[in-house]
C-alpha positions, 0 to 999 in steps of 0.5 A, a space after each residue: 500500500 502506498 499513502 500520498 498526500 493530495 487532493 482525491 481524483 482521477 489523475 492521482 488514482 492513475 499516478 498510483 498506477 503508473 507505478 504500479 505492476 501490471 496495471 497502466 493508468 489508462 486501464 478501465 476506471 469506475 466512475 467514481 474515480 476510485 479504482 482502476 483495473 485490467 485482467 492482470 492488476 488493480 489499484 484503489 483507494 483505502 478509506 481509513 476510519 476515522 482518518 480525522 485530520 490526515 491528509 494523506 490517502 492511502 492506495 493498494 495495488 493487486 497484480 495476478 501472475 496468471 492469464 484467466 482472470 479477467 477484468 470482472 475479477 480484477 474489479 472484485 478483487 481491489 474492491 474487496 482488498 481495499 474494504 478489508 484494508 479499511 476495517 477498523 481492526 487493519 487500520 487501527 491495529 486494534 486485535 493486533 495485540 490481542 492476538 500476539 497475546 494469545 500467540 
């Protein structure tokens, strides 16, 4: 995951992607501007909770290395990553601890 700091749209979700493996900036981009993605990557936008007065957005980027996914998958897939990375206990680290304690 990469956090920039700027203003949320188009053009800073396919600067992410240029960086980005197997994803190019110009690949099919939702019409919200958060996610962009081809049959072998993807990158999107996490949305933090409670992210109060951080400026800086947080990306992620997904790749395949095999030929049978396709653009659908790709889509469900940096959907469903990046609302993972957003949960509360991924951000905040909160049961982190917890489960190194029961380790």
């Amino acid at each position: 995951m990469t956090p920039i700091h700027g203003w949320l749209s188009a053009d800073w979700l396919q600067r992410v992607a240029e960086d980005a493996i197997a994803v190019d900036p110009f690949d099919q981009m939702t019409k919200d501007h958060r996610y962009i993605y081809s049959n072998t990557g993807a990158v999107g936008i996490v949305d933090r909770p409670n992210q109060g007065a951080l400026k800086d957005k947080l990306f992620a980027s997904v790749r395949v290395t095999h030929d049978d996914a396709t653009e659908s998958d790709m889509h469900k897939l940096i959907t469903a990553y990046t609302e993972s990375a957003a949960s509360p206990k991924e951000c905040t680290g909160k049961g982190r601890q917890t489960a190194r304690k029961g380790a």
